[in-house]
N, C-alpha and C positions, 0 to 999 in steps of 0.2 A: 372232315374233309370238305374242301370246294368245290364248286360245280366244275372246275380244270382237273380235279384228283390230287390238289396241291394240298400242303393243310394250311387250315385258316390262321390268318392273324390273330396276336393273342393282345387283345386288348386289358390296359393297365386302369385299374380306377385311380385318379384324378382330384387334387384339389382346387379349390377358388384360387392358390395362393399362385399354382401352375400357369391359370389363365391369366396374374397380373406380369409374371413371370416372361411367357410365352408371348405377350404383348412387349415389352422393354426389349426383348431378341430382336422382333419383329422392328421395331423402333429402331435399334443400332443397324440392321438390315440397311433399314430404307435411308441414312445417315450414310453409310459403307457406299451404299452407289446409288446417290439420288437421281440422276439423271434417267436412269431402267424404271425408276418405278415413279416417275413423273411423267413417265413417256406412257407406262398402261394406265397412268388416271389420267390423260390425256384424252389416250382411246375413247376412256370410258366418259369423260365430261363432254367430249365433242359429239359423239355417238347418242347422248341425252339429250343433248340440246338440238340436235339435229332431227331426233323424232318429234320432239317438242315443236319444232318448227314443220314441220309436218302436218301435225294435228291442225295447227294454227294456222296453216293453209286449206287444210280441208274441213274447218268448221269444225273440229272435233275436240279442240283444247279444255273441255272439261275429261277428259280421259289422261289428262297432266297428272290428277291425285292419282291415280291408279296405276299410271305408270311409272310414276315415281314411288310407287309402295312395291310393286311387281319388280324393278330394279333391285332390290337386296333376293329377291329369287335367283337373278342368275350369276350374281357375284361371286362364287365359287367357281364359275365354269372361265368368268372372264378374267380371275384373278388366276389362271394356272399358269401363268408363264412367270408369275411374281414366284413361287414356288418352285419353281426349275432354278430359279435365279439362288435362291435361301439354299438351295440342294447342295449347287456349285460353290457356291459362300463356303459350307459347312464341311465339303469334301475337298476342298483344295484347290476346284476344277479352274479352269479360264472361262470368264462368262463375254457373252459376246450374242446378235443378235442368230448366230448362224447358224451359232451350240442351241441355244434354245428351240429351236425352232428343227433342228434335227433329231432332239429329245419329244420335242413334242409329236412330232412323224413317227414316229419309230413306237407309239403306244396308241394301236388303231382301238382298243378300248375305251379309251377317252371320247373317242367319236359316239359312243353309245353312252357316253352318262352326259354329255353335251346333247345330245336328243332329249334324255329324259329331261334336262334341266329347260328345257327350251318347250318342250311340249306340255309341261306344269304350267309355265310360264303365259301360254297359249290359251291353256282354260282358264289360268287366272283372269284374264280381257275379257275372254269368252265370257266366261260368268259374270263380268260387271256390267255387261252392254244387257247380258239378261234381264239383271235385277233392274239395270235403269226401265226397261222396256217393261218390266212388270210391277215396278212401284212410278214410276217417273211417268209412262207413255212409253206407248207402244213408237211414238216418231217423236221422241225426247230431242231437241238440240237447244245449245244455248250460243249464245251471241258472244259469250267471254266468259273465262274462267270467273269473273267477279260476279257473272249473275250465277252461274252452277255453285258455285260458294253460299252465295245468299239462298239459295230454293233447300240446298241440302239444310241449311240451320236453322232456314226460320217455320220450314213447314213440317208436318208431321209424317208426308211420306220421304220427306228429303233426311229427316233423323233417324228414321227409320231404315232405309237405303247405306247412311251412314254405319250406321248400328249392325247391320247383317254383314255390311260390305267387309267392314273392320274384323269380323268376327272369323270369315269365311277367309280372306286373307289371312290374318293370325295363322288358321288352321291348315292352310297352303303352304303356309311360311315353314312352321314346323315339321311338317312332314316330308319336305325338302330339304331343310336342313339335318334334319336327320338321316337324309337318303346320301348328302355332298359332303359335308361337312372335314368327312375323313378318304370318303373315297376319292376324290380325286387327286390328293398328294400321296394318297396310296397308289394308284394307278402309275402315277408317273415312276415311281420309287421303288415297286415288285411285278414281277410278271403274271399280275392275275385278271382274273376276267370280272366282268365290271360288276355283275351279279353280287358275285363275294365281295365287291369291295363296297355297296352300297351295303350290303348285310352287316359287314364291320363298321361301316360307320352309324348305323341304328345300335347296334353292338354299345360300340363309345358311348351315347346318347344316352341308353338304359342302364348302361354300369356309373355312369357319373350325370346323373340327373341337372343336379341345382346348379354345378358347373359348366355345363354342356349348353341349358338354356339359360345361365346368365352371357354366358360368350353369346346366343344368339340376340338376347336384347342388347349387348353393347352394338353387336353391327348394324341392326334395325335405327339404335337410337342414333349414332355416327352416322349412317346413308342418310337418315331422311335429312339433319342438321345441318350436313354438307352439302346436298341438294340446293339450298337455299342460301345465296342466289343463282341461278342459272349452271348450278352443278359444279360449283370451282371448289369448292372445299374438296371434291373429290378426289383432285389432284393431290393430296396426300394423302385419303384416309385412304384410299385404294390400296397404295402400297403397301401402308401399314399394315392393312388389314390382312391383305395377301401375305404377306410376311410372315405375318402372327401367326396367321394355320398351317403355315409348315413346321412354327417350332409346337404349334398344339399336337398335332399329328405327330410327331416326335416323340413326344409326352404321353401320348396314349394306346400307341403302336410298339408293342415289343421289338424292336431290333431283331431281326435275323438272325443267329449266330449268338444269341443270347441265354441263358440256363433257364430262360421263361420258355426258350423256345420250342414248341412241341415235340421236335424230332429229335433234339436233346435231348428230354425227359423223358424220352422213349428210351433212347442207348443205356 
């Protein structure tokens, strides 16, 4: 049972062949109505470059690498409306900026794994301003991303710095995606509360292991790729991506009303 008194989703183990699979969906998706999912990698490329331009006003543009590593952190939260969109695709519905977005209102649960995703995302900065401050200096600044480039490669606390940062990341990454991954097209999809739905998506994560983290190094390797230059690749891969984890989610989430289904196999 879930923390609502519902029962839990019954997750399916899962092949490699689902994830090339679940990607080509995802791809005809973002084919079917490219303009919706040009418009959230839009969002999402203007909104990078816009903190980018930030930084670079207030002296802070070696915090680029890291925020541009911390970016695949909240891509589950910012690709949810790509996944409303895959729903309506898949169910018949009429899609439209109004439907989405009244779908999206109507799951105040969402609003609580959008914290968590965002408050990960929080200590992820938190911790690299640390680590600058305790390998780097304590009043660390650089004049241009091309000298914080150079100090991290050529010096041994800069490799060092490197070396943890990467590490400590990785290990952010993973344990958020494991927490997202399924829960948030589960959220929009069933009436449950967000506890169980991050539980199920750790769930997915430990029943299909080499599956579950080769899908997380394609979005890692695709975000940082597209990143570069000034975040335009994004304008596709977003979609894409967003796409794809509604037909993953699909794939790993028993349907309702199905003879996996627990309430079923009770009767």
């Amino acid at each position: 049972m879930s923390v609502s008194g519902k029962f839990d989703p019954v997750v399916r183990r899962i092949r490699v062949a689902d994830i090339a699979e679940a990607l080509g969906q995802g791809l005809r998706d973002f084919q079917a109505v490219p303009l919706y999912g040009l418009m959230f990698g839009a969002i999402y490329m203007l909104g990078g470059n816009a903190i980018l331009l930030c930084l670079t006003a207030l002296g802070m543009v070696y915090l680029a690498y890291p925020l541009a590593a911390g970016f695949a952190l909240i891509g589950p939260f910012v690709a949810i409306g790509l996944y409303e969109i895959s729903r309506r695709r898949e169910a018949g519905e009429p899609i439209s900026l109004g439907a989405i977005w009244s779908k999206l209102r109507s799951r105040g649960e969402i609003g609580w794994m959008a914290f968590v995703t965002l408050f990960v995302f929080v200590i992820w900065m938190y911790q690299v301003r640390l680590l600058l401050a305790l390998l780097l200096g304590l009043n660390v600044s650089f004049s241009s991303l091309r000298e914080f480039i150079t100090v991290v490669l050529t010096t041994d606390e800069g490799l060092l710095f490197l070396a943890i940062g990467n590490a400590d990341g990785a290990a952010l990454s993973l344990i958020l995606f494991s927490l997202t991954v399924i829960s948030f097209p589960l959220l929009l999809d069933r009436e449950v509360d967000f506890v169980t739905a991050m539980i199920t998506s750790v769930r997915a994560v430990v029943t299909s292991p080499l599956p579950m983290i080769g899908w997380a190094a394609v979005i890692v390797v695709l975000l940082i790729v597209s990143a570069i230059p000034y975040f335009l690749g994004l304008l596709v891969t977003i979609p894409v991506l967003g796409h794809t984890t509604w037909h993953l989610y699909r794939r790993v989430v028993v349907p309702v009303g199905s003879f996996a289904d627990p309430i079923l196999r009770r009767e």
